[in-house]
C-alpha positions in Angstrom: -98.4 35.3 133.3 -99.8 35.4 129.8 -99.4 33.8 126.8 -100.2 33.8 123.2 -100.0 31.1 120.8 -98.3 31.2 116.8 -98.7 28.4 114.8 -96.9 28.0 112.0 -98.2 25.8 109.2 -95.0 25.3 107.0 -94.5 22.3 103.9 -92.2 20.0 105.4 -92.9 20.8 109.5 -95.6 22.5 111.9 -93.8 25.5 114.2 -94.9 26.3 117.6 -94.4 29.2 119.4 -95.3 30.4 123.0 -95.0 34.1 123.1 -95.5 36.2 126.5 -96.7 40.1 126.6 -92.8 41.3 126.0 -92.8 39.3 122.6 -90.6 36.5 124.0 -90.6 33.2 122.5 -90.4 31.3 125.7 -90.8 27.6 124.0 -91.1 26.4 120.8 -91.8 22.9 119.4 -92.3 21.3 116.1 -93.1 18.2 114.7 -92.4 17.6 110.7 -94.4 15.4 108.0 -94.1 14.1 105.1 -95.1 15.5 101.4 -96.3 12.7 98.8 -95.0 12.7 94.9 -96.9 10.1 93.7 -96.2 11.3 89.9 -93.9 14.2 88.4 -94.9 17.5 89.2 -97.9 16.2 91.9 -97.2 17.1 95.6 -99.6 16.3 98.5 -100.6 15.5 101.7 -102.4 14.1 104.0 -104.5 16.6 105.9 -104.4 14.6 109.4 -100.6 14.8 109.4 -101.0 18.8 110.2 -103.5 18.0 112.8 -101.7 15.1 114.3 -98.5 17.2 114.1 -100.4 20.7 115.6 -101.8 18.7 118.6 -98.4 17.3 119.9 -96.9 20.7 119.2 -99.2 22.4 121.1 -98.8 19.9 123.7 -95.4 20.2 123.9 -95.5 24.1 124.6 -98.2 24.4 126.9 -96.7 21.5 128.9 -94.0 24.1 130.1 -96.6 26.6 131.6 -97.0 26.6 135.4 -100.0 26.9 137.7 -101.8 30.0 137.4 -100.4 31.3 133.9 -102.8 30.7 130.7 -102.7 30.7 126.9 -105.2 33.6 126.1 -105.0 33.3 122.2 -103.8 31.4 119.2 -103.5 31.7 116.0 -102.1 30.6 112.7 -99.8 31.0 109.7 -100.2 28.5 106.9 -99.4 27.4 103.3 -100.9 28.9 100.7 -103.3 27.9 98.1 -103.5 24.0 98.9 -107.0 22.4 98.1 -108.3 20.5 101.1 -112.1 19.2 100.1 -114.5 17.9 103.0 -117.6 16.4 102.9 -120.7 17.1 104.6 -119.6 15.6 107.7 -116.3 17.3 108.1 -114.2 14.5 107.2 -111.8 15.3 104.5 -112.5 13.5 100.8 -109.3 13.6 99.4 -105.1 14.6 100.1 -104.8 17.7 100.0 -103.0 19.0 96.6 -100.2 21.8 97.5 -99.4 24.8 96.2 -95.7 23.4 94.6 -98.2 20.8 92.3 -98.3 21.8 89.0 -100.3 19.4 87.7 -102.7 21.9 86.5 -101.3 23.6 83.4 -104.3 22.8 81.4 -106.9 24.1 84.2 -104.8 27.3 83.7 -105.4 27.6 79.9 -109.1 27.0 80.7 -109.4 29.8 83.2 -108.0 32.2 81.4 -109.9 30.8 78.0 -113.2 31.2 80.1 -113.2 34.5 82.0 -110.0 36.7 79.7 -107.0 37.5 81.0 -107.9 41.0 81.2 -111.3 40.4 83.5 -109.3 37.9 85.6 -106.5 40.4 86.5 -109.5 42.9 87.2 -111.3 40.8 89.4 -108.6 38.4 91.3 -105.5 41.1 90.7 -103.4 37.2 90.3 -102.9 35.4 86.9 -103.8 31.8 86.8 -101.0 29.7 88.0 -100.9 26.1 88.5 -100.0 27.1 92.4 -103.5 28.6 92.9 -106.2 26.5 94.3 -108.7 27.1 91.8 -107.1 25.6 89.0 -106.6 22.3 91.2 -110.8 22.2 92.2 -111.1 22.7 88.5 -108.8 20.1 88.1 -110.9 17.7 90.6 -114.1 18.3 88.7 -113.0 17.5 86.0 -110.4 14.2 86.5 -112.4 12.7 90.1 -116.4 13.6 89.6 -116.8 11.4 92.2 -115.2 13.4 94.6 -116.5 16.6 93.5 -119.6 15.2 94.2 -118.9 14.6 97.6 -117.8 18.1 98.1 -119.3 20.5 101.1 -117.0 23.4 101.4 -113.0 23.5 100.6 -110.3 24.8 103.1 -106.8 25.8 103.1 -104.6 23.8 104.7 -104.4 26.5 108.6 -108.2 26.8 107.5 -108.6 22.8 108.1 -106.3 22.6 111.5 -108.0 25.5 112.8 -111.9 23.7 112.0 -110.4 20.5 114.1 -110.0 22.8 116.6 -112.9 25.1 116.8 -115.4 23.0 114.9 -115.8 26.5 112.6 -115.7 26.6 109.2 -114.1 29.9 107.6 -111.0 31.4 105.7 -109.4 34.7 106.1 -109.2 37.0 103.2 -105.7 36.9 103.1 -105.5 33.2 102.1 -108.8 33.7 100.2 -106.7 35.8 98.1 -104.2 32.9 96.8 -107.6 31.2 95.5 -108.3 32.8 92.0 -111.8 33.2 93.7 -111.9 36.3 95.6 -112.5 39.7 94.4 -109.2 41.2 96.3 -109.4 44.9 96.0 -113.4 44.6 97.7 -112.8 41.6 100.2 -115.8 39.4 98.8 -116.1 35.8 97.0 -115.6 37.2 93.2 -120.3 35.7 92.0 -118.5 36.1 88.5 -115.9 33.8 88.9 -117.6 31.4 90.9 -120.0 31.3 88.0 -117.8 31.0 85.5 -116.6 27.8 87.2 -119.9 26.3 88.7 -118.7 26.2 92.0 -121.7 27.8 94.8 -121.0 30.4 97.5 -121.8 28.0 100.3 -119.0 25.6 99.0 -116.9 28.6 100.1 -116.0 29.0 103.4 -116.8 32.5 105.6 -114.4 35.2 105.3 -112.9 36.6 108.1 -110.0 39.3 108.9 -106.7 37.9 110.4 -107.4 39.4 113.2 -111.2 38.5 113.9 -112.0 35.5 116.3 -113.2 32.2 114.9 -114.2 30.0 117.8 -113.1 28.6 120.9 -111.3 25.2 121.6 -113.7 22.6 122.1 -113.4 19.9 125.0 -111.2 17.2 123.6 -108.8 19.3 121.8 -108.6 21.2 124.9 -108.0 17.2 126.4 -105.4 16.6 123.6 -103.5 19.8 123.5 -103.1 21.1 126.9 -105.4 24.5 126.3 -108.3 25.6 128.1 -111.9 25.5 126.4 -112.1 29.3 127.0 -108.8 30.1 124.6 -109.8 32.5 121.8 -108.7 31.3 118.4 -108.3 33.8 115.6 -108.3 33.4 112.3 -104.5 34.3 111.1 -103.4 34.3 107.7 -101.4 33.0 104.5 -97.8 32.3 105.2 -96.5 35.3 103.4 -98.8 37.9 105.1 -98.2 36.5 108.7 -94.6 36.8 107.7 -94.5 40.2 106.7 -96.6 41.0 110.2 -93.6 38.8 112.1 -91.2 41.5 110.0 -92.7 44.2 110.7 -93.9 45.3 107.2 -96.7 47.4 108.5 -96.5 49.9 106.4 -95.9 51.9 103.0 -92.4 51.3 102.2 -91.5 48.9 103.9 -90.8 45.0 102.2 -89.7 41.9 103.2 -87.2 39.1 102.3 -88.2 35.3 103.1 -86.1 32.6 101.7 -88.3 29.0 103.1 -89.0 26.2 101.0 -90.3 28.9 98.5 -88.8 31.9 98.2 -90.8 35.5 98.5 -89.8 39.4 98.3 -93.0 41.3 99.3 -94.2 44.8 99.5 -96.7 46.6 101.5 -99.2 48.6 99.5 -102.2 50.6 101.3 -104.1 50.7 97.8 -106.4 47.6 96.8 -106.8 49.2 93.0 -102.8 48.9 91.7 -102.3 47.1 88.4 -99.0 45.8 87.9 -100.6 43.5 85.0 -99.9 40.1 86.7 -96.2 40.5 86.8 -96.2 39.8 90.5 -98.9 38.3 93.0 -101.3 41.0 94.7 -103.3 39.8 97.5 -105.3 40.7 101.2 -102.7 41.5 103.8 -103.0 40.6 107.1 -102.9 43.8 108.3 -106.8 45.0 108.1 -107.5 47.2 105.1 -104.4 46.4 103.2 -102.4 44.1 100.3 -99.3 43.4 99.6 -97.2 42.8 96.4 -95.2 39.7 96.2 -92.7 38.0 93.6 -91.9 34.3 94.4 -89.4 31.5 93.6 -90.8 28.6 93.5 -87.6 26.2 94.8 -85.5 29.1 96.9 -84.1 26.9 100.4 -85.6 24.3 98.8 -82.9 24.3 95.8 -80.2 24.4 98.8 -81.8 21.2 100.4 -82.1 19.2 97.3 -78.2 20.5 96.5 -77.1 19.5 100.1 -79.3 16.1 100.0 -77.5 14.7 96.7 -74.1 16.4 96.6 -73.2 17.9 100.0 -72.4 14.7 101.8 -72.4 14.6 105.5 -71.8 18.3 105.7 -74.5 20.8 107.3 -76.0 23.6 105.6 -73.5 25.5 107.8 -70.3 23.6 107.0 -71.8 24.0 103.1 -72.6 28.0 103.6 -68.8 28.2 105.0 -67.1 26.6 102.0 -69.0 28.4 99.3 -67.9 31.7 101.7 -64.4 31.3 100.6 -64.9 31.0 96.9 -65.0 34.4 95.0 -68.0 36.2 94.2 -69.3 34.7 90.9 -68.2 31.3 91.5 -65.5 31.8 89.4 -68.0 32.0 86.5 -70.8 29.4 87.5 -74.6 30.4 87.7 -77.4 28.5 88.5 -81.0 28.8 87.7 -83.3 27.4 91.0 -85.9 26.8 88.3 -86.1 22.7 90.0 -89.9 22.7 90.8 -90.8 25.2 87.6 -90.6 28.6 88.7 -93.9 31.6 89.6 -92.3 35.0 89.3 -91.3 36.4 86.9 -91.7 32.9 84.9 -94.9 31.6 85.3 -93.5 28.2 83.6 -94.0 24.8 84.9 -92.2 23.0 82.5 -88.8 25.5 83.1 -86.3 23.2 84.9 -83.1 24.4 86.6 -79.1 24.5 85.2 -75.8 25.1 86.0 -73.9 27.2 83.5 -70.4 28.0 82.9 -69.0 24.7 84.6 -65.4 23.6 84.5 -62.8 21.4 85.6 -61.6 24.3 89.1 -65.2 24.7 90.1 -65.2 22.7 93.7 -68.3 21.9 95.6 -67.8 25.9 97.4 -67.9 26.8 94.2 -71.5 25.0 92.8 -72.9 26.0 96.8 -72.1 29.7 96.3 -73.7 29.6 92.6 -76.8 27.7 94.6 -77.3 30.4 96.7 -76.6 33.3 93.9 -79.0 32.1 91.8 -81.7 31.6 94.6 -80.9 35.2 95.5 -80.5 36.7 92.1 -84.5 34.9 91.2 -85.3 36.8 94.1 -84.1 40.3 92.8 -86.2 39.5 89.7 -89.2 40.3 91.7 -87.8 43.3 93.0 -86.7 44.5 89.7 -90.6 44.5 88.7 -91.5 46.2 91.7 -88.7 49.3 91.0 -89.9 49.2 87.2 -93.4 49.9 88.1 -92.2 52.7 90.4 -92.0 51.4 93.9 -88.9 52.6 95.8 -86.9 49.6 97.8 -84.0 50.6 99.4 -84.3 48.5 102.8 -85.5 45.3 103.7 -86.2 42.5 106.1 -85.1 39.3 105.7 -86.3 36.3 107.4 -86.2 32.6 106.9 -83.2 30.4 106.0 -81.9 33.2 104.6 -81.4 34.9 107.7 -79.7 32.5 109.5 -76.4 33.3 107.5 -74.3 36.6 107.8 -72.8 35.4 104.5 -76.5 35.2 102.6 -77.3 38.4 104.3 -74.4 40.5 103.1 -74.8 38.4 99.7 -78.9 40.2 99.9 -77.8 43.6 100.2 -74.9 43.5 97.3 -77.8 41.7 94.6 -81.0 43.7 95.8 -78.4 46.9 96.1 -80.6 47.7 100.0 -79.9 47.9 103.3 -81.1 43.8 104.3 -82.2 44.1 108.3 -81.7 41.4 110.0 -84.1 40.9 113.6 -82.9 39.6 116.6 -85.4 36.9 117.2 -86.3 35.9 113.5 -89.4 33.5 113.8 -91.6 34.9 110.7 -94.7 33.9 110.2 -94.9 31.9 113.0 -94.5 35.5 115.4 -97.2 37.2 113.0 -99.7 34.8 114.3 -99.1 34.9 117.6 -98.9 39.4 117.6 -102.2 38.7 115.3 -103.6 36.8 118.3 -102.0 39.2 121.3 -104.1 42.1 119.2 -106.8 40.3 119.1 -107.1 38.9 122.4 -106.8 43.1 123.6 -102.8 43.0 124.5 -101.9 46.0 121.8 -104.7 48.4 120.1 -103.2 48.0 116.5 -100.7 45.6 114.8 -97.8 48.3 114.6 -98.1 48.8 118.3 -97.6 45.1 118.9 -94.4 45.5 116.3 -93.3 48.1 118.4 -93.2 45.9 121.7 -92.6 42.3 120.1 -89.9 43.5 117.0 -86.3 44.5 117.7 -83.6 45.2 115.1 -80.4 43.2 115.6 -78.4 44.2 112.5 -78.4 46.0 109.0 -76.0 44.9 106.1 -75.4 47.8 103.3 -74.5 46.9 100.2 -70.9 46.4 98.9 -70.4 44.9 95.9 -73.3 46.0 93.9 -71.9 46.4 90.5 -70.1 43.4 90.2 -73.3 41.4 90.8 -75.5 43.9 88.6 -73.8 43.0 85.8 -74.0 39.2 86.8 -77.6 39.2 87.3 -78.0 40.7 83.3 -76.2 37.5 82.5 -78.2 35.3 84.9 -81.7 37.0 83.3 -80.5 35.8 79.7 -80.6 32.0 81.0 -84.1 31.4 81.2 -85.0 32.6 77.7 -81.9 30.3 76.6 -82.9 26.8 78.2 -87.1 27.3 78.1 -87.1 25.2 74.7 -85.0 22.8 75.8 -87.0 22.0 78.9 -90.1 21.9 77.4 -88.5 19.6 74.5 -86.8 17.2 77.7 -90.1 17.4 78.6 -91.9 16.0 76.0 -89.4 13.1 76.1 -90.0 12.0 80.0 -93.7 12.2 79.3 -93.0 9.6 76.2 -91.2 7.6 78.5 -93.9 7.5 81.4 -96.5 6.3 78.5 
C-alpha cells in the first residue's frame, strides 16, 4: 500500500495527515505550540517549534505503517506571510513575526509613499497590509540593522520546515504571493519592488509551483521522522490555496468557506489580470496557472476561542454552539464586531477593535455566543458582498474549518451568504490539499481535479432559509464599524500613553 503525506502548518498546532490512493485519512497526528505577545499587537514564534512539532507528527503517522507499504510523497500547507530570516548558514536569526502582527502600520504608509498605490496594486494585485511580509522585512531594516545584516535569504514559515527537511531553499508562488514582492499576474520576483526596497533577488528564495518537487528527505530526518530518504517532497502552498485544493475549488465558480483562527471566503479566478482595486486579496493559486480572490477576517474562530476562554466557563465549544442554538436569530438584538486582532477585509484597520452592541439586562451567555458567531459570519459575507459587487456570481460554497464542524454554523452560512453552504464528508482542508498536491505530483492522478474527483465526496448541502431576516441585520451590522473607528483609534492613543 501507498501513502501520501499533508502537512498542515496551522498558528496554534501542526496537522498530520496520512492519506492512501482512495483519499482516506488513515492517521492523523498533531502536536501544538505556542505563539509569543511580547507587546500589543506583536505575534511570533519560534521557528524550531514547527520543526520540532513536524518531526514528532510525522513520526507519529508513519509509525502506523506496516512492512512493505511506503510514504511516496509529502507535502505542505502553511501560514501565510510570516517573516522567517536565516543567515548564511541556515540557522534562523530571529522569531519569526506572523501574519496576525500588526506592528507595521508605519512600514505600510512607506510602501505605499514609495512605489503609489496605483503601481503597487498593478504589480502585487494586494494593498499593503501590516499582515504581508514585506512590510515586517521593512520593518527589520529599519528597527534591528543588525539582523538585517545578517540576512541570506527569508522563508515562510512551510518554506523553513520544508528546508529542515530537504536541505532546499525555495517558496512556491502561491505563498510568494502574500509577500508584497511578487509580480502575481506573471509569476516572477516583482525587480521594481525589490528595488524600491533595497532588498536583492538572491535574498529571495526560488519559486516553484505547488505541485513541483523540491528535494528529497535527507538521512537524519529520515532517522527522526520515520520516512525513507527516497520520499519526494513537493513544494505545497499558502494555507488558503491548499484549502481551496482540499475543497475542491478547482475551478470557475466555484468558492470556498474557511472559518480557522482567521477567517477566509475565497474565489477561483482563471484570469491573472482582474482589478478589483485592493478591496479583497488576489494571489497565485495552487492549482497551476491560476489565482484566487479572497476576503479575510482577521479574528474569525479565533473571536469564538478568546469568547469561550474568558466567559464560557468549563463548557466546550459544543456545549457553547448548543446554547447560543436555542436563542433566536438576532440574539434578541445583540451584534458583535470580531474586529479583536484589527480586522483585513474589507477594513484594512489595525487600530479597529471589536464590540458588543445592543446589550441588555435578558441577553444570557446563548445569547452573546450566538451574536459571536453572527458577527464572525456576517464579516465573512462582507467579502462576498465585494465579490457579487464587482460581478462575480456565488450562489454555492464549501465550507471548511471550525465552521464546519457545526450543523448550526452551517445552516447559519447559507441564511447570511444567501448560497447553498456544502458541507464534505471528511473536512480536513488544507491539510488534504497537500497531500492531493503530493499524490499529483508523485504520478497517482494526471491533474488536480482528477484527484478531487477520487479523494472529495459531498456529505451535505444547507439552502438558505432565513435570508431576509439576516439581510437586513447585516445593513445594521455594516453601520458599526464606521461608528466605533474613532473611538478605537482615540482608546488607542490612551493605551499607548499608558505603555510610555
Amino acid at each position: 500500500m501507498s501513502y501520501v503525506i499533508g502537512v498542515d502548518l496551522g498558528t496554534s498546532a501542526v496537522k498530520v495527515l496520512l492519506v492512501n490512493q482512495n483519499g482516506e485519512v488513515v492517521k492523523e497526528a498533531s502536536a501544538e505550540y505556542p505563539v509569543m505577545h511580547e507587546k500589543s499587537g506583536y505575534s511570533e514564534q519560534h521557528p524550531e517549534d514547527w520543526v520540532k512539532g513536524t518531526f514528532q507528527a510525522l513520526q507519529a503517522v508513519t509509525s502506523h505503517l506496516k512492512e512493505g507499504e511506503k510514504v511516496e510523497g509529502i507535502s505542505f500547507a502553511g501560514q501565510m506571510h510570516g517573516l522567517v530570516m536565516v543567515d548564511e548558514s541556515g540557522e534562523v536569526i530571529r522569531p519569526a513575526i506572523l501574519w496576525n502582527d500588526t506592528r507595521t502600520t508605519a512600514e505600510c504608509q512607506e510602501i505605499v509613499e514609495t512605489v503609489g498605490q496605483k503601481r503597487l496594486l498593478h504589480l502585487t494585485k494586494n494593498p499593503a497590509l501590516e499582515g504581508f511580509t514585506l512590510p515586517k522585512i521593512i520593518w527589520v531594516k529599519k528597527h534591528e540593522p543588525q539582523n538585517w545584516e545578517r540576512l541570506h535569504q527569508f522563508m515562510l514559515p512551510k518554506d523553513y520546515v520544508r528546508y529542515r527537511m530537504t536541505g532546499k531553499m525555495a517558496m512556491d508562488l502561491s505563498d510568494a504571493a502574500g509577500t508584497l514582492l511578487l509580480d502575481v499576474e506573471h509569476g516572477v520576483w516583482s525587480k521594481e519592488m525589490l528595488d524600491a526596497f533595497t532588498i536583492e533577488e538572491t535574498q529571495c528564495p526560488q519559486l516553484l509551483k505547488s505541485v513541483d518537487e523540491a528535494g528529497e528527505i535527507m538521512p537524519e530526518v529520515a532517522r527522526e521522522t520515520g520516512l525513507q530518504p527516497d520520499t519526494k517532497v513537493f513544494a505545497g502552498g499558502a494555507d488558503n490555496a491548499c484549502g481551496a485544493i482540499g475543497s475542491g475549488v478547482l475551478k470557475e465558480g466555484m468558492s470556498m468557506c474557511s472559518i480557522g483562527t482567521s477567517g477566509v471566503i475565497l474565489s477561483y479566478e482563471n484570469r491573472g489580470n482582474l482589478d478589483f482595486n485592493g478591496k479583497v486579496h488576489y494571489f497565485n493559486h495552487g492549482v497551476p496557472n491560476a489565482y484566487y480572490t479572497m476576503g479575510v477576517t482577521l479574528a474569525a474562530g479565533d473571536s469564538l476561542a478568546w469568547y469561550k476562554k474568558n466567559f464560557g466557563g468549563e463548557l466546550s465549544f459544543d456545549e457553547l454552539i448548543k446554547e447560543a442554538a436555542l436563542t433566536p436569530p438576532g440574539a434578541e438584538g445583540l451584534l458583535f464586531t470580531p474586529y479583536i486582532s484589527g480586522e483585513r477585509t474589507p477594513h484594512a484597520d489595525a487600530y479597529i477593535r471589536g464590540s458588543f452592541t445592543g446589550m441588555d439586562q435578558r441577553h444570557t451567555r446563548g445569547h452573546f455566543t450566538r451574536a459571536v458567531i453572527e458577527g464572525v459570519t456576517f464579516s465573512l459575507n462582507e467579502s462576498l458582498t465585494i465579490f457579487r459587487e464587482n460581478g462575480k456570481k456565488i450562489d454555492r460554497i464549501v465550507s471548511i474549518g471550525g465552521g464546519a464542524k457545526s450543523d448550526f454554523w452551517l445552516q447559519l452560512q447559507a441564511d447570511i451568504f444567501n448560497a447553498e453552504v456544502v458541507k464534505l464528508n471528511s473536512e480536513q482542508g488544507p491539510g488534504m490539499g497537500a497531500a492531493m498536491l503530493a499524490s499529483v505530483g508523485s504520478g497517482w492522478f494526471g491533474s488536480l481535479e482528477q484527484c478531487s474527483a477520487v479523494f472529495l465526496k459531498e456529505e451535505r448541502t444547507y439552502k438558505p432559509q432565513n435570508n431576509e431576516y439576516y439581510k437586513s441585520l447585516f445593513s445594521i451590522y455594516q453601520q458599526v464599524y464606521n461608528q466605533t473607528k474613532q473611538l478605537s483609534r482615540l482608546l488607542a492613543d490612551i493605551r499607548e500613553r499608558e505603555i510610555e
